[in-house]
C-alpha positions as CSV (number, residue, x, y, z in Angstrom):
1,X,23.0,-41.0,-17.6
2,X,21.8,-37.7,-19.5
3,X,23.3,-35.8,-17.4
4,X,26.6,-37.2,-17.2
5,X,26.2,-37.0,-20.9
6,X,25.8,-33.5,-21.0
7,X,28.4,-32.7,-18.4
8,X,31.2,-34.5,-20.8
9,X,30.1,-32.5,-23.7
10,X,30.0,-29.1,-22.0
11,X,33.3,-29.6,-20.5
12,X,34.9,-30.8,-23.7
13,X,33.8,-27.6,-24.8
14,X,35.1,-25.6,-22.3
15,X,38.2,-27.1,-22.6
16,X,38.8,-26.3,-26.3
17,X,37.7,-22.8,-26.0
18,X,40.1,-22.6,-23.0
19,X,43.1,-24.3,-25.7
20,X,42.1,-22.0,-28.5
21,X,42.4,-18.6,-26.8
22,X,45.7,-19.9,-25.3
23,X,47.0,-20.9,-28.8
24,X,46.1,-17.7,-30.0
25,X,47.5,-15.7,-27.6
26,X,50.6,-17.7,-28.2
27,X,50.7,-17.2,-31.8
28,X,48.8,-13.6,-32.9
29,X,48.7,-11.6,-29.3
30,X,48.1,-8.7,-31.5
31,X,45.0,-10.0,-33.1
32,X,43.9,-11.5,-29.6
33,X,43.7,-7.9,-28.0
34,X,42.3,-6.5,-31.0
35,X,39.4,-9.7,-30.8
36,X,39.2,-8.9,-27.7
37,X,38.8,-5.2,-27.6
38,X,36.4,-5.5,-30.4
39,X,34.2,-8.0,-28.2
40,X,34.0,-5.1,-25.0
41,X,32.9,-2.6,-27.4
42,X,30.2,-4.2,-29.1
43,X,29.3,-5.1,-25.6
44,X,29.4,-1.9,-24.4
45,X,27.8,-0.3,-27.3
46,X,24.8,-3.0,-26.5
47,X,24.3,-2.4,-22.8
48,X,24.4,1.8,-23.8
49,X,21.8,1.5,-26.0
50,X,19.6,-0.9,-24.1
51,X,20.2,1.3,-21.0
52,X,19.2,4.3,-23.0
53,X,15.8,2.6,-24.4
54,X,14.9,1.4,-20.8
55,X,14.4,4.3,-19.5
56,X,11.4,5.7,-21.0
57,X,9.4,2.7,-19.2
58,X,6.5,3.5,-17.2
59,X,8.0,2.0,-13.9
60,X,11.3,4.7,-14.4
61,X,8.4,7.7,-14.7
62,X,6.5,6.4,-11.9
63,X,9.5,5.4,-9.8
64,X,10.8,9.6,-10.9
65,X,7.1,10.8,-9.7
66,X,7.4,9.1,-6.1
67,X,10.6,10.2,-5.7
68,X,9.8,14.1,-6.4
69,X,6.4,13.2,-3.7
70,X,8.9,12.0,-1.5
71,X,11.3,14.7,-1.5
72,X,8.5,17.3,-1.3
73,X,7.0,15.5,1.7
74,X,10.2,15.6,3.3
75,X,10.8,18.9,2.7
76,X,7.2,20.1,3.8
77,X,8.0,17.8,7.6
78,X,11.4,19.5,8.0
79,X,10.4,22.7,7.7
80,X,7.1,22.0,10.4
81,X,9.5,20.6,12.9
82,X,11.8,23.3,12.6
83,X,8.9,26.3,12.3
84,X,7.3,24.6,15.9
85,X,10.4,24.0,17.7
86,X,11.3,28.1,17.4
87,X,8.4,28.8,19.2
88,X,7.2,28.0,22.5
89,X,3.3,28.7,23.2
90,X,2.0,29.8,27.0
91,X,0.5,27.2,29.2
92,X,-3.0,29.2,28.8
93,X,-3.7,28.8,25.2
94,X,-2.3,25.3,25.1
95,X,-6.3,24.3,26.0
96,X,-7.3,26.4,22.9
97,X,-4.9,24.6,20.7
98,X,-6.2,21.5,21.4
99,X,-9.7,22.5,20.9
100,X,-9.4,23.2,17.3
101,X,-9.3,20.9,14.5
102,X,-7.5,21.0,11.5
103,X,-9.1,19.4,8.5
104,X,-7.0,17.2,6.0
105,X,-6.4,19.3,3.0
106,X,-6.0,15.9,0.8
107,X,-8.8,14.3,2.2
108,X,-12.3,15.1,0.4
109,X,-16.4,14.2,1.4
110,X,-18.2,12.8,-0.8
111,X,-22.1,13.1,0.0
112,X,-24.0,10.5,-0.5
113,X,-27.9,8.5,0.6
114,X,-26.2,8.4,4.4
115,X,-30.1,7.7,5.5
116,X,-31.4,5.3,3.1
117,X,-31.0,1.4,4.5
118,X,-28.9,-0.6,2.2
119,X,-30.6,-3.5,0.4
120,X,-29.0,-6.5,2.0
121,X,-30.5,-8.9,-0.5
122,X,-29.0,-7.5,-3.2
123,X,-25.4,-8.1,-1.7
């Protein structure tokens, strides 16, 4: 029953509105652009300067930073794919290729006790 309450009232509503802004379009069209073109500048003045203030959030700077990673990645890829595909290396070093290793320059050791037993009944 609340809910059929409700629904009367909000379309009541809806229906005056709807009979007011026709009325006044009738009557003052002049004054109904003007209302009306008043409304969509406040609005757009509103979204500008919440748009403006948003974007100083950490998630825009750290969404800015990934991108710039990403693009430098990218760029770093490329340019290996198209410095290896110019060359073409004999079949006899081929076997001395594969025997080196290359290290991963991001990638760091940290020494530590590698010999010493963990204390299990501490876990």
């Amino acid at each position: 029953m609340k809910n059929r309450t409700s629904f009367y009232i909000v379309a009541g509503l809806i229906s005056l509105a709807i009979i007011g802004i026709i009325s006044q379009l009738v009557n003052n069209p002049a004054g109904f652009f003007r209302s009306i073109a008043i409304m969509v500048l406040i609005v757009a003045v509103i979204f500008f300067l919440i748009n403006r203030f948003s974007k100083a959030g950490p998630q825009k700077h750290e969404q800015r930073a990934f991108n710039k990673a990403a693009k430098q990645s990218k760029k770093r890829f490329q340019h290996k794919e198209s410095h290896t595909s110019g060359k073409r290396t004999p079949i006899g070093s081929l076997s001395a290729a594969r025997k080196k290793k290359k290290d991963a320059s991001h990638l760091t050791v940290i020494e530590g006790r590698k010999g010493k037993k963990k204390n299990r009944a501490s876990f």
